[in-house]
PDB file of N, CA, C and O in Angstrom:
ATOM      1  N   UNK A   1       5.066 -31.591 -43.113  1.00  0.00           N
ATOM      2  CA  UNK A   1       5.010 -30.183 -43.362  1.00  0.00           C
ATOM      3  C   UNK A   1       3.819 -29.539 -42.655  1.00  0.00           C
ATOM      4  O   UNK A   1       3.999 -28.491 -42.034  1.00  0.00           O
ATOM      5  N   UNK A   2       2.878 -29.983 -42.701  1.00  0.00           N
ATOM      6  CA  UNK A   2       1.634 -29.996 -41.716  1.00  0.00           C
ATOM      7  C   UNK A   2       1.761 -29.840 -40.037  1.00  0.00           C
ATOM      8  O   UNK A   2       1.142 -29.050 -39.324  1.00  0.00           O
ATOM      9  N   UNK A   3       2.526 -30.611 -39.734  1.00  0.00           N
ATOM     10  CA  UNK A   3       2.915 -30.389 -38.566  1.00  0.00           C
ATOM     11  C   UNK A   3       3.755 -28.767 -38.233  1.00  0.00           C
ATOM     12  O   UNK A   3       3.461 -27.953 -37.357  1.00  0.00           O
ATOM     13  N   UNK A   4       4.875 -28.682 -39.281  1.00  0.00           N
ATOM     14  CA  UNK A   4       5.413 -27.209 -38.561  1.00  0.00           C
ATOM     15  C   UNK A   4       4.652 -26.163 -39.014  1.00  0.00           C
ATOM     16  O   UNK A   4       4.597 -25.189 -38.263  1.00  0.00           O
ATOM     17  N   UNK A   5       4.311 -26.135 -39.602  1.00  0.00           N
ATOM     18  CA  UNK A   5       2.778 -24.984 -40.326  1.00  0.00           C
ATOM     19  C   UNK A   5       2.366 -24.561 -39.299  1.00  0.00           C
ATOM     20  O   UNK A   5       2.468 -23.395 -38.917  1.00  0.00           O
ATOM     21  N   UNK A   6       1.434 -26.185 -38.270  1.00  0.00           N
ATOM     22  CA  UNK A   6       0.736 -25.681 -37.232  1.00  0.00           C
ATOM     23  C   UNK A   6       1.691 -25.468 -36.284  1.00  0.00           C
ATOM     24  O   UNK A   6       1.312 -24.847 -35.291  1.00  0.00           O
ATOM     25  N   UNK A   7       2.680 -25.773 -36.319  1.00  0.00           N
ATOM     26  CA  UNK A   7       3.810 -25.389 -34.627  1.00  0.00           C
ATOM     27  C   UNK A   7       4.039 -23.880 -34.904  1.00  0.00           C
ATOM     28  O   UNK A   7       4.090 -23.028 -34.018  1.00  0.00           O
ATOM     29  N   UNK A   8       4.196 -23.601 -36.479  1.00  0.00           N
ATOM     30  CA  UNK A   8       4.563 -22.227 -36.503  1.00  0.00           C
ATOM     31  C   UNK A   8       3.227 -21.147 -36.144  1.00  0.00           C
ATOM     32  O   UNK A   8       3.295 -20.205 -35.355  1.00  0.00           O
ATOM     33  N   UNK A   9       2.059 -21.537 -36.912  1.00  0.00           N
ATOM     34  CA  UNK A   9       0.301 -20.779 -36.254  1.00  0.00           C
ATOM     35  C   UNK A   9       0.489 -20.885 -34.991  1.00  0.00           C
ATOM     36  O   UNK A   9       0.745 -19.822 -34.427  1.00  0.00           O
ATOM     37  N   UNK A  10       0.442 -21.955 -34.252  1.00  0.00           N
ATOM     38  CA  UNK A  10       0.344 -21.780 -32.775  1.00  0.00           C
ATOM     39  C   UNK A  10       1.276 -20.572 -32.360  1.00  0.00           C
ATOM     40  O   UNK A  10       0.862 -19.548 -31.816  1.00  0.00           O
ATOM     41  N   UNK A  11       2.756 -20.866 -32.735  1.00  0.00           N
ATOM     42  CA  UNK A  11       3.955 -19.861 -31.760  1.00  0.00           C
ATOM     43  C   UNK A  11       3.658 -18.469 -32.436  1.00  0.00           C
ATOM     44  O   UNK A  11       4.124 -17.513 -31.816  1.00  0.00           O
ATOM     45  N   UNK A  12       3.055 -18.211 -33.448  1.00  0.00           N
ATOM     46  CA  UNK A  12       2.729 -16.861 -33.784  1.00  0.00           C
ATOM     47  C   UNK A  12       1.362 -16.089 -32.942  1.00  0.00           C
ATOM     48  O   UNK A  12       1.353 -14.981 -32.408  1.00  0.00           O
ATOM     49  N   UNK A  13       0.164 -17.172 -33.048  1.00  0.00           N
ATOM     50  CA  UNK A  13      -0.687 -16.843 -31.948  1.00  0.00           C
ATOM     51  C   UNK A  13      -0.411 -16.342 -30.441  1.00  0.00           C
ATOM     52  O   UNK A  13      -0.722 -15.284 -29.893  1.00  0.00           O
ATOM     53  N   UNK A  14       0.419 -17.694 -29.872  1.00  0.00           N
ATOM     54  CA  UNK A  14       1.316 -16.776 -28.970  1.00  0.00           C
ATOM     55  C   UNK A  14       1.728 -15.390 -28.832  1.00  0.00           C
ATOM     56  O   UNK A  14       1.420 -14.555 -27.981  1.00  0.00           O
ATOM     57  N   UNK A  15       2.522 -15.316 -29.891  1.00  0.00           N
ATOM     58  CA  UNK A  15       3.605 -13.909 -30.035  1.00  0.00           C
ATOM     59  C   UNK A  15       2.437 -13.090 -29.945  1.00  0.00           C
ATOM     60  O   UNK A  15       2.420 -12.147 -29.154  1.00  0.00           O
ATOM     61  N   UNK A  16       1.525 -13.338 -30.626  1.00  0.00           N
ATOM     62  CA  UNK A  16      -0.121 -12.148 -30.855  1.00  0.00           C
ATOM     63  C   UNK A  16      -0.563 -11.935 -29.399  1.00  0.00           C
ATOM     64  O   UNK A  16      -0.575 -10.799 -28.925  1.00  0.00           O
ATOM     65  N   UNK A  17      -0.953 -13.085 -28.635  1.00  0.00           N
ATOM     66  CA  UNK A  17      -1.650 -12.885 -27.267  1.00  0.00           C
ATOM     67  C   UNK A  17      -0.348 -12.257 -26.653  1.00  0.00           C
ATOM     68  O   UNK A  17      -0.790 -11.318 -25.990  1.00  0.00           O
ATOM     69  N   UNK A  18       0.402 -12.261 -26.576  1.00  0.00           N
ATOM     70  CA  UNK A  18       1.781 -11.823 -25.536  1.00  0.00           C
ATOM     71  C   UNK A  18       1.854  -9.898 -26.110  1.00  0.00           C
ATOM     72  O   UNK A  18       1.952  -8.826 -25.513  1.00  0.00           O
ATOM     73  N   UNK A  19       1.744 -10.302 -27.480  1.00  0.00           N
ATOM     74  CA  UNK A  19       1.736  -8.397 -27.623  1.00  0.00           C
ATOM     75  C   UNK A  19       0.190  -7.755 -27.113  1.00  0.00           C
ATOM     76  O   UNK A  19       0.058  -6.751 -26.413  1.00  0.00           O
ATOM     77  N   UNK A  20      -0.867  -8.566 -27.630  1.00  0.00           N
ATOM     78  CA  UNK A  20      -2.071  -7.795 -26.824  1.00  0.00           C
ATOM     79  C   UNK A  20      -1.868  -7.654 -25.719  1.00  0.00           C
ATOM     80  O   UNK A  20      -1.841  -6.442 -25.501  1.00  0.00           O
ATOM     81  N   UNK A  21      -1.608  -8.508 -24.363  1.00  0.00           N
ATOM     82  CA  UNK A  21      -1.333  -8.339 -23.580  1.00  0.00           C
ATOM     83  C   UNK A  21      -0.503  -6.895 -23.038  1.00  0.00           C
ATOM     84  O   UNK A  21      -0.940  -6.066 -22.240  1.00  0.00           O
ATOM     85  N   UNK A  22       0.449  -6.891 -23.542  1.00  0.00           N
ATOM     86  CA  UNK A  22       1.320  -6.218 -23.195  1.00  0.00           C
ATOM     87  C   UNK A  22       0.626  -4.719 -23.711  1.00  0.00           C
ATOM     88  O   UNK A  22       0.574  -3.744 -22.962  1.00  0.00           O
ATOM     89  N   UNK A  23       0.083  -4.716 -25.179  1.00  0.00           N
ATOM     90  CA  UNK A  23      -0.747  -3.498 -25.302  1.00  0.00           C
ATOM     91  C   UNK A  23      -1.978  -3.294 -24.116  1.00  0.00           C
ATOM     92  O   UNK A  23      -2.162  -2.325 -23.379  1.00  0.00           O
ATOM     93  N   UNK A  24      -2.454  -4.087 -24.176  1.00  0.00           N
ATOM     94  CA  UNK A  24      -3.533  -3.914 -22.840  1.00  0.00           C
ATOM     95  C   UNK A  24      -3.102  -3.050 -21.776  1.00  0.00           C
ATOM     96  O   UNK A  24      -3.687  -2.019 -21.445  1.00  0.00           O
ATOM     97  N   UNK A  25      -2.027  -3.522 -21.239  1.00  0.00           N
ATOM     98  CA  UNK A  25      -1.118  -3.218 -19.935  1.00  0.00           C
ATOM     99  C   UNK A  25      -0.515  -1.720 -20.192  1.00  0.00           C
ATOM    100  O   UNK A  25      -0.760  -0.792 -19.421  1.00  0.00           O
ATOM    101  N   UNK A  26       0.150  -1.609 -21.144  1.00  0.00           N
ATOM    102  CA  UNK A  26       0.642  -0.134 -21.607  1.00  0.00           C
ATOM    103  C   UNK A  26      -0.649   1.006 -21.721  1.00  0.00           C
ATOM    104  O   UNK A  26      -0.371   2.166 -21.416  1.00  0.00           O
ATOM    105  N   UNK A  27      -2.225   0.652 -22.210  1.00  0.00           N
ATOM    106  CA  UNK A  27      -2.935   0.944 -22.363  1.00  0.00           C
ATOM    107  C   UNK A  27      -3.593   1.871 -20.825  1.00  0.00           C
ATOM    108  O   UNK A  27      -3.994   3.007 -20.570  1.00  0.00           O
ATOM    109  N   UNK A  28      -3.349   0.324 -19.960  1.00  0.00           N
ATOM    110  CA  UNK A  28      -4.087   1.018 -18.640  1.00  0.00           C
ATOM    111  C   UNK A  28      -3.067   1.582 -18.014  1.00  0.00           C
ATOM    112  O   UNK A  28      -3.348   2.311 -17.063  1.00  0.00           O
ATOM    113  N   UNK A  29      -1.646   1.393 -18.379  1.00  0.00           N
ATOM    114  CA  UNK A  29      -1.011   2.892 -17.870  1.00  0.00           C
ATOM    115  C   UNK A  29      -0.976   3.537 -17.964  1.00  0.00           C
ATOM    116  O   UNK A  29      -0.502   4.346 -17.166  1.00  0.00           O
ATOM    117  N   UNK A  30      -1.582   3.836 -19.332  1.00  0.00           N
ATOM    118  CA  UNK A  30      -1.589   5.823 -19.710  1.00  0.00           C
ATOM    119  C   UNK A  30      -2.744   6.029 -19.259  1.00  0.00           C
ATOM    120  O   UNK A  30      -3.059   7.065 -18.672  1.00  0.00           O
ATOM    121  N   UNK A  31      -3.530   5.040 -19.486  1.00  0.00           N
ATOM    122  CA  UNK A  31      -4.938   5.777 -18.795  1.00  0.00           C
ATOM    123  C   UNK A  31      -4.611   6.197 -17.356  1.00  0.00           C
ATOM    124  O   UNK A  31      -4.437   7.389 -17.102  1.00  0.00           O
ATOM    125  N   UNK A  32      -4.524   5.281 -16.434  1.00  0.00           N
ATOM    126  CA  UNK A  32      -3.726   5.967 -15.022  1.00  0.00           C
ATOM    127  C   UNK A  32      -3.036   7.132 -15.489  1.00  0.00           C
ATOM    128  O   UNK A  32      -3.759   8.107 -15.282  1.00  0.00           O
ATOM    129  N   UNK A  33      -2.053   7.430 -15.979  1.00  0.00           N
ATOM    130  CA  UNK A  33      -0.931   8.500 -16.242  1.00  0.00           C
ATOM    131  C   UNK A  33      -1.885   9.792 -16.442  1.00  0.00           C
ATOM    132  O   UNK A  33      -1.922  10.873 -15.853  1.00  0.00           O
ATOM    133  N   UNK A  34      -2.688   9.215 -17.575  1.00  0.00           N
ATOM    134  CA  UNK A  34      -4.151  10.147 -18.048  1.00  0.00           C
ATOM    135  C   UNK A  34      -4.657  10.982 -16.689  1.00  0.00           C
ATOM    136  O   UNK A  34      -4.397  12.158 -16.438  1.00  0.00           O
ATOM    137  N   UNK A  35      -5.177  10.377 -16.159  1.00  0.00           N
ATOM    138  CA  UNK A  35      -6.130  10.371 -15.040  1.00  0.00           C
ATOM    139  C   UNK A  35      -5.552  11.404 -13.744  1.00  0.00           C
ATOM    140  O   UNK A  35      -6.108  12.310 -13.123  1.00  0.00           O
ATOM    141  N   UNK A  36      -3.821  10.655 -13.640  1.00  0.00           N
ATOM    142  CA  UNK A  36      -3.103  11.662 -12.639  1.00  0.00           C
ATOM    143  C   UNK A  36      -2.602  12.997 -13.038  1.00  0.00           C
ATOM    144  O   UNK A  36      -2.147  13.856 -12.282  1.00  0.00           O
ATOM    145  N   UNK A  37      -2.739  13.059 -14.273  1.00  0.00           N
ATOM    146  CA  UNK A  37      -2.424  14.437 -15.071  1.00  0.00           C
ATOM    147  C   UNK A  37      -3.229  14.947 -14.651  1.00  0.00           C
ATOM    148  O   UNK A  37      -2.936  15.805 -13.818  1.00  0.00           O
ATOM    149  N   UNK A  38      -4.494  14.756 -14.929  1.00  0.00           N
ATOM    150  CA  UNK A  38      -6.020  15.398 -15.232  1.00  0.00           C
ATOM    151  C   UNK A  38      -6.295  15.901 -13.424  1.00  0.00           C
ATOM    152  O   UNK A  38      -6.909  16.952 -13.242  1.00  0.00           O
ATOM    153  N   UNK A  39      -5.876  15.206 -12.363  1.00  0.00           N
ATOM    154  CA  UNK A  39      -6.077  15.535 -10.830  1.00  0.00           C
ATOM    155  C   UNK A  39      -5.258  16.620 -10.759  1.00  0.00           C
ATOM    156  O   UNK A  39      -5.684  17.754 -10.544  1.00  0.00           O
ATOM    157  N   UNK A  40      -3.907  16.302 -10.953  1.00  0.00           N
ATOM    158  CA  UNK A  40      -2.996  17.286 -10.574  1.00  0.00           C
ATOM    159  C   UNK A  40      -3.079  18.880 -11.073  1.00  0.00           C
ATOM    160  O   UNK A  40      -2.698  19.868 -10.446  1.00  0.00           O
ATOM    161  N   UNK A  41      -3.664  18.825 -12.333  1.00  0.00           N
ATOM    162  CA  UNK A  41      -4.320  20.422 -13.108  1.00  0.00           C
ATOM    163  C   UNK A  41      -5.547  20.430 -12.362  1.00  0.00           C
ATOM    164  O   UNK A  41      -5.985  21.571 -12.220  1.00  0.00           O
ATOM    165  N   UNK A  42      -6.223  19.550 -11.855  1.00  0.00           N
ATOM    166  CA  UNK A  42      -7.902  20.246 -11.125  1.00  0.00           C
ATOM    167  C   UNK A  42      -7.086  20.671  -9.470  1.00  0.00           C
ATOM    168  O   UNK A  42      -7.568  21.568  -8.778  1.00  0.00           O
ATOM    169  N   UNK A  43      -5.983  19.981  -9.072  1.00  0.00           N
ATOM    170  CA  UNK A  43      -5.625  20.083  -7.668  1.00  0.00           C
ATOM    171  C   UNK A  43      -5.147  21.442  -7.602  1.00  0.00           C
ATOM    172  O   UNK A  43      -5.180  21.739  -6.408  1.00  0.00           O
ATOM    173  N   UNK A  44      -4.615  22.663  -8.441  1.00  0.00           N
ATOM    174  CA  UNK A  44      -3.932  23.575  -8.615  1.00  0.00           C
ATOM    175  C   UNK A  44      -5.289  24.477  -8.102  1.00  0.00           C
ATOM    176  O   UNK A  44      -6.479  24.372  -8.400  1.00  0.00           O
ATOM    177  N   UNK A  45      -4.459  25.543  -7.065  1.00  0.00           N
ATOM    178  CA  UNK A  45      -4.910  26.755  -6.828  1.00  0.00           C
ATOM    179  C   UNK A  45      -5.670  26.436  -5.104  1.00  0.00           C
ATOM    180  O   UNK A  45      -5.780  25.287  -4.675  1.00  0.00           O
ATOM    181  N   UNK A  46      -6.049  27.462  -4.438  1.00  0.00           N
ATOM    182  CA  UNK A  46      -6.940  27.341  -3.310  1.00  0.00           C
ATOM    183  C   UNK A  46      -8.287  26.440  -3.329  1.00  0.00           C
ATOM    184  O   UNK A  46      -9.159  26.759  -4.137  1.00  0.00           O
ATOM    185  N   UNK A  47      -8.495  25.340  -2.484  1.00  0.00           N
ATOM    186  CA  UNK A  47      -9.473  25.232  -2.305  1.00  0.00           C
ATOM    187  C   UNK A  47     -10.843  25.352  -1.081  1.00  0.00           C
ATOM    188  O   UNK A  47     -10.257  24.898  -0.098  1.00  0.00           O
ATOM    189  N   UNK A  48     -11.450  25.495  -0.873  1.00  0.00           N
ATOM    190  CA  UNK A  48     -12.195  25.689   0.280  1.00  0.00           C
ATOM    191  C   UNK A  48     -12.024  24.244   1.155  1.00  0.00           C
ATOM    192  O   UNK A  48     -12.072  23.075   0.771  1.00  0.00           O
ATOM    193  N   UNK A  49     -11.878  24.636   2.050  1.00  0.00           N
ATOM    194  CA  UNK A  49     -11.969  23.341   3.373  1.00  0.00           C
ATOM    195  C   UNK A  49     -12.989  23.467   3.727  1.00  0.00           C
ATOM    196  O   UNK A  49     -12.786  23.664   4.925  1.00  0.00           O
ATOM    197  N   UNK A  50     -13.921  23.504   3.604  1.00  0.00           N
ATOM    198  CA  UNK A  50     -15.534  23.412   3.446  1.00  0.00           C
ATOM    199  C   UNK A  50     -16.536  22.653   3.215  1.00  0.00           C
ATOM    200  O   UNK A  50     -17.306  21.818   3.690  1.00  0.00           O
ATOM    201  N   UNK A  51     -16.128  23.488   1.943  1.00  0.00           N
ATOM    202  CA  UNK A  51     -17.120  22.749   0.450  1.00  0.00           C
ATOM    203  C   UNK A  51     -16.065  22.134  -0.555  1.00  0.00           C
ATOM    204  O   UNK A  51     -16.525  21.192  -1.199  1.00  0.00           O
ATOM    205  N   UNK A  52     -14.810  22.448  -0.817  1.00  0.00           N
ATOM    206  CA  UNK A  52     -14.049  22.483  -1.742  1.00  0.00           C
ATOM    207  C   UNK A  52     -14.458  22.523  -2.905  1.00  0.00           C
ATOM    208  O   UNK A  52     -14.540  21.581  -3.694  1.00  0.00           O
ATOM    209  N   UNK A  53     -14.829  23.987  -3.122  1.00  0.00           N
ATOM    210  CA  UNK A  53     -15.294  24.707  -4.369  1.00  0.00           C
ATOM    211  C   UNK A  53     -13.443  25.896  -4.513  1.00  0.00           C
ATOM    212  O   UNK A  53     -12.816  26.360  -3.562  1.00  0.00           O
ATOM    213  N   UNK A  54     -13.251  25.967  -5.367  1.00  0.00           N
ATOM    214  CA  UNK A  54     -12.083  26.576  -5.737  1.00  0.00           C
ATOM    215  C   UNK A  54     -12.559  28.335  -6.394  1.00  0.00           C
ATOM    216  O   UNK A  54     -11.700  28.880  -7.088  1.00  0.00           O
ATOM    217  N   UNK A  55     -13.512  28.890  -6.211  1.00  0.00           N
ATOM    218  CA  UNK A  55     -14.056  30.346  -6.393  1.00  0.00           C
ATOM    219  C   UNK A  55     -14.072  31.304  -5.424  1.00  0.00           C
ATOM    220  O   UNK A  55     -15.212  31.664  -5.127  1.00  0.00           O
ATOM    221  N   UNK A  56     -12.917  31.999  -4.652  1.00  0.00           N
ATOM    222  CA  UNK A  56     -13.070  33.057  -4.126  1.00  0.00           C
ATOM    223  C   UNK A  56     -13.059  34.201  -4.495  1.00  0.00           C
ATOM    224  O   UNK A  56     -12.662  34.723  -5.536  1.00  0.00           O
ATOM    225  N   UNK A  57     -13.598  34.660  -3.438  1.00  0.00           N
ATOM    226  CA  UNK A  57     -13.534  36.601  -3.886  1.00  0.00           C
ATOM    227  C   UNK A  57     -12.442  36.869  -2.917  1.00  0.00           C
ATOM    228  O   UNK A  57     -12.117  35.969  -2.143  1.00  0.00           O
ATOM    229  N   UNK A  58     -11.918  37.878  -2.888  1.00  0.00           N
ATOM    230  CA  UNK A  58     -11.015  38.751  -2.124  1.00  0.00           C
ATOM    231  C   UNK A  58     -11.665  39.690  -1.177  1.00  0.00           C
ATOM    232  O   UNK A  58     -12.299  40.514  -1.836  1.00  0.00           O
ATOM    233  N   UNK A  59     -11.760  39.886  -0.023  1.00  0.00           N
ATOM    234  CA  UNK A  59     -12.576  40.955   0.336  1.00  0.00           C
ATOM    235  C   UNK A  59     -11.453  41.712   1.052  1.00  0.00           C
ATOM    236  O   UNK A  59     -12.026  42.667   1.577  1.00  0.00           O
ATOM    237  N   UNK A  60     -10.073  41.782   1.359  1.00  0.00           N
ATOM    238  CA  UNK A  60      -9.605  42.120   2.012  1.00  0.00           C
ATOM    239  C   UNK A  60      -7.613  41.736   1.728  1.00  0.00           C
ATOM    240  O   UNK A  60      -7.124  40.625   1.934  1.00  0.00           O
ATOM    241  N   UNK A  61      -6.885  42.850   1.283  1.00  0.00           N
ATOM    242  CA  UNK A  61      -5.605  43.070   1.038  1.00  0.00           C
ATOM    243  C   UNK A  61      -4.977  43.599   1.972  1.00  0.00           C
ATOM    244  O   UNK A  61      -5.335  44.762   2.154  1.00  0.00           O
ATOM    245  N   UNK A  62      -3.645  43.005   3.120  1.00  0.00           N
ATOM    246  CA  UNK A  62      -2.599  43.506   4.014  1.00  0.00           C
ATOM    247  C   UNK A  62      -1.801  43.430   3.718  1.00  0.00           C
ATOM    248  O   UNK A  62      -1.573  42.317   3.243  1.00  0.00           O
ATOM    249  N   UNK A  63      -0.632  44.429   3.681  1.00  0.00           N
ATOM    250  CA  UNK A  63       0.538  44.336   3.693  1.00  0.00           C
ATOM    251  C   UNK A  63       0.969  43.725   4.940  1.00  0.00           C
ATOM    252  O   UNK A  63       0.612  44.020   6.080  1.00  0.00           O
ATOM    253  N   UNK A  64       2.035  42.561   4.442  1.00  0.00           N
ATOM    254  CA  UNK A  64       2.976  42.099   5.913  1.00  0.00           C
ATOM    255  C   UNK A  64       4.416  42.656   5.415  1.00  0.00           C
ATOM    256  O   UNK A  64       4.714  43.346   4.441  1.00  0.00           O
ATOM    257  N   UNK A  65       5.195  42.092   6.458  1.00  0.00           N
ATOM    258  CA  UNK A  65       6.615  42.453   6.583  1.00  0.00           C
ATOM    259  C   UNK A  65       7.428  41.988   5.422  1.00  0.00           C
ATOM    260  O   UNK A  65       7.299  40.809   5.090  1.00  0.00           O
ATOM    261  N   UNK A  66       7.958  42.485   4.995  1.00  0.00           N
ATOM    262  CA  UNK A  66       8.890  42.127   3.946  1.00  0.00           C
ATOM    263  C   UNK A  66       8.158  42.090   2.688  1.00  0.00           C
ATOM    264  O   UNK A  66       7.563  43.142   2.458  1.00  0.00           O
ATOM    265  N   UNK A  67       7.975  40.777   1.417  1.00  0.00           N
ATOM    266  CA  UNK A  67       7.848  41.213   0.298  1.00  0.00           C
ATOM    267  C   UNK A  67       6.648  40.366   0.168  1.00  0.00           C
ATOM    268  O   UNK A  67       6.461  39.704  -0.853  1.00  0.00           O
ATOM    269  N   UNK A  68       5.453  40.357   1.613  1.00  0.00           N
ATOM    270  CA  UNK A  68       4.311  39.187   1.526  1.00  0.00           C
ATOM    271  C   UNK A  68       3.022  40.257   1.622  1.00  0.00           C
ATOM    272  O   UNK A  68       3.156  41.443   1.925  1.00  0.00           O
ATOM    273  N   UNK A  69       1.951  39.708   1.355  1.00  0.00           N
ATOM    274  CA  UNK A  69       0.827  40.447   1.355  1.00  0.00           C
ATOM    275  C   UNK A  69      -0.317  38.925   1.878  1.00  0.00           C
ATOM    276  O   UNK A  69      -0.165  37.736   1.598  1.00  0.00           O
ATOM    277  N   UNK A  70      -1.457  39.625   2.733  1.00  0.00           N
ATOM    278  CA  UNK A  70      -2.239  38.909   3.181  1.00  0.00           C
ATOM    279  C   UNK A  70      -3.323  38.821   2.597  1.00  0.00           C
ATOM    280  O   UNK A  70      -3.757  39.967   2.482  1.00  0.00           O
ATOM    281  N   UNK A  71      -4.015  38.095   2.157  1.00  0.00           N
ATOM    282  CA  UNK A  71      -5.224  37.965   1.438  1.00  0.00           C
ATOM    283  C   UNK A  71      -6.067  37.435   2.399  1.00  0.00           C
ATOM    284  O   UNK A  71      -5.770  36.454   3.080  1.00  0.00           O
ATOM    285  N   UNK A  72      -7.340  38.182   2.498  1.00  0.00           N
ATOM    286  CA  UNK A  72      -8.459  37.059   3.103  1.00  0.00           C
ATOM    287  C   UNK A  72      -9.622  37.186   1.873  1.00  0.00           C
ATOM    288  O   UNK A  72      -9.850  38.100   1.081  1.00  0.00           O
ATOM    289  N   UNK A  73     -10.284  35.800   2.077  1.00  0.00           N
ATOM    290  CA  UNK A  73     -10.915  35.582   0.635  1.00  0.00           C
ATOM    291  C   UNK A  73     -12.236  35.042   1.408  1.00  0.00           C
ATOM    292  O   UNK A  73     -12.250  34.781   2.611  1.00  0.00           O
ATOM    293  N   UNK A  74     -12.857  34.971   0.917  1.00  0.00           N
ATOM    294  CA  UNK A  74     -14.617  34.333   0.480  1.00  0.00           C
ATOM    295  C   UNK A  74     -14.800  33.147   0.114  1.00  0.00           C
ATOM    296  O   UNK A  74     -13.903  32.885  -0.687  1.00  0.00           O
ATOM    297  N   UNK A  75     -15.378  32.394   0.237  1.00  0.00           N
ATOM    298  CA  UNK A  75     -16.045  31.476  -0.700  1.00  0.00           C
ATOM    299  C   UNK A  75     -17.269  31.458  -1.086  1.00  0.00           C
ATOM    300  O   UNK A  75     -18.257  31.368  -0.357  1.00  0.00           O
ATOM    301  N   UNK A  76     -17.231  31.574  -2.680  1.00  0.00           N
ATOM    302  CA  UNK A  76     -18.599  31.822  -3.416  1.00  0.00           C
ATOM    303  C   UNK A  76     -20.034  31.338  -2.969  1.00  0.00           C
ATOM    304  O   UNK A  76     -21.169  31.784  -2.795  1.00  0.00           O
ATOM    305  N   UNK A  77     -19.149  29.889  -2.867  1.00  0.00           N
ATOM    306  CA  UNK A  77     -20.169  29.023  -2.368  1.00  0.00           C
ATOM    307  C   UNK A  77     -20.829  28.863  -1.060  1.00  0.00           C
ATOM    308  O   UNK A  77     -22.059  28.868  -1.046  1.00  0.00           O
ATOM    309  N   UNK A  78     -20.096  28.703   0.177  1.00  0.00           N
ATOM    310  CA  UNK A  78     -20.506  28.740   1.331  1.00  0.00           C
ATOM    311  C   UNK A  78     -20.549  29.665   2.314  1.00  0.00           C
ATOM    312  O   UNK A  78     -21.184  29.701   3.367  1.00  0.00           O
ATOM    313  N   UNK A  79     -19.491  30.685   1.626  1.00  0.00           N
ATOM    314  CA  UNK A  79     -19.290  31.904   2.819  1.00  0.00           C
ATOM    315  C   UNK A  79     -18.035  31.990   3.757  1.00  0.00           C
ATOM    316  O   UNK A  79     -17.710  33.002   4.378  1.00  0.00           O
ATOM    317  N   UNK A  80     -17.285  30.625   3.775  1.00  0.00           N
ATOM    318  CA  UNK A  80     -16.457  30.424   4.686  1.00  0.00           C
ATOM    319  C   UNK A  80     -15.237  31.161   4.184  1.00  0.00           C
ATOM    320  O   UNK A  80     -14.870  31.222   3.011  1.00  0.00           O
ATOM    321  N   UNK A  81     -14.542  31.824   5.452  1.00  0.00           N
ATOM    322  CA  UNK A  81     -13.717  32.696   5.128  1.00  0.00           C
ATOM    323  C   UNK A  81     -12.255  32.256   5.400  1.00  0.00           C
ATOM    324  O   UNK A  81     -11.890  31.520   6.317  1.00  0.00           O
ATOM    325  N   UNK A  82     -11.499  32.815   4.472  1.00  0.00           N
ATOM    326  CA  UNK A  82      -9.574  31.881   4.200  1.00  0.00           C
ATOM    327  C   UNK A  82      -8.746  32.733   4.313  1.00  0.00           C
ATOM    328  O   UNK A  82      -9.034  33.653   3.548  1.00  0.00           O
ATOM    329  N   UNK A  83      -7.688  32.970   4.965  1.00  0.00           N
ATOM    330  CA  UNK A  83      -6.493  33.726   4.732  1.00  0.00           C
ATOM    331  C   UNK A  83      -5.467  32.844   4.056  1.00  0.00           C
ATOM    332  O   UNK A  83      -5.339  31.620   4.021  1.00  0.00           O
ATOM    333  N   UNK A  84      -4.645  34.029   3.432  1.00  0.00           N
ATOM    334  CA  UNK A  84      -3.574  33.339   2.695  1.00  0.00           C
ATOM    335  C   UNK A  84      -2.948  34.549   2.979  1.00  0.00           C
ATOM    336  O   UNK A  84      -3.472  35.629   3.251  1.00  0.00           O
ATOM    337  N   UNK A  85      -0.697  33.987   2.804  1.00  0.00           N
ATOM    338  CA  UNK A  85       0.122  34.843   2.510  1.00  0.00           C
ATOM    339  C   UNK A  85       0.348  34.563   1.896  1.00  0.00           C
ATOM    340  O   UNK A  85       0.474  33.362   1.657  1.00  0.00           O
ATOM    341  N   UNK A  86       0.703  36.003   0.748  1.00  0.00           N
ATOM    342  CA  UNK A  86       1.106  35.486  -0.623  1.00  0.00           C
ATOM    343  C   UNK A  86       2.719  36.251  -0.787  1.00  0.00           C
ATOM    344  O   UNK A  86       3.063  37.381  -0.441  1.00  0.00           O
ATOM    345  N   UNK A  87       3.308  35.445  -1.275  1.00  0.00           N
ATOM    346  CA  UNK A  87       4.828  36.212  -1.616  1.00  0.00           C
ATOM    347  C   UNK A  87       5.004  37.016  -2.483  1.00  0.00           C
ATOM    348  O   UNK A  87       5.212  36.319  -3.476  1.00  0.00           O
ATOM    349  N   UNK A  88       5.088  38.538  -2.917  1.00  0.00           N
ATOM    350  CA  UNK A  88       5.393  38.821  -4.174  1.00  0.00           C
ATOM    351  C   UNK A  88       6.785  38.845  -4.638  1.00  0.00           C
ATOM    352  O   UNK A  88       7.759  38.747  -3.891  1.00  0.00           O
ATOM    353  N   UNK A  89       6.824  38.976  -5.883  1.00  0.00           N
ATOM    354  CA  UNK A  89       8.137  38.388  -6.905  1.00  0.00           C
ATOM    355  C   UNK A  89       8.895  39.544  -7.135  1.00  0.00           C
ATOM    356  O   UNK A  89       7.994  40.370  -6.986  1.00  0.00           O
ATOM    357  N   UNK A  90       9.859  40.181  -7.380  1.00  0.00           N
ATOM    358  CA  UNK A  90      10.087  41.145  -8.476  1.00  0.00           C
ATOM    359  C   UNK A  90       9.983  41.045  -9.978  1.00  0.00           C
ATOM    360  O   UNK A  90      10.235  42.024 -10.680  1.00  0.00           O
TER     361      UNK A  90
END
């Protein structure tokens, strides 16, 4: 009886290291998952090719052809100057 006691402790230990494991692993995927969330919301919006500081000013509004408008912008930080077309919506 001694004997399957311990065959059964051992194969349960097992089953234990095989689920930590596997929690471990699920663990550092959300953290990754975490992590690419967290880039993709800082990656949103203009950034400077510069400095890549994401704070402009506007100093300057054109109308283009059709339903676009031209922005040229500032950067807070360095000065370097950006155009953008922007589409408007109805």
């Amino acid at each position: 009886m001694t004997l399957a006691t311990d065959d059964e402790r051992v194969e349960k230990q097992g089953e234990s290291l095989d689920r930590a494991k596997a929690l471990r692993k699920r663990a550092k995927a959300l953290k990754i998952e975490a992590r690419q969330i967290e880039e993709a919301i800082d990656n949103k919006g203009l950034r400077c090719p510069k400095c890549g500081c994401g704070h402009f000013e506007t100093d300057k509004t054109v109308p283009v052809s059709g339903r676009r408008i031209r922005r040229y912008k500032v950067c807070r930080y360095c000065g370097r100057r950006v155009r953008t077309t922007e589409r408007i919506e109805a």
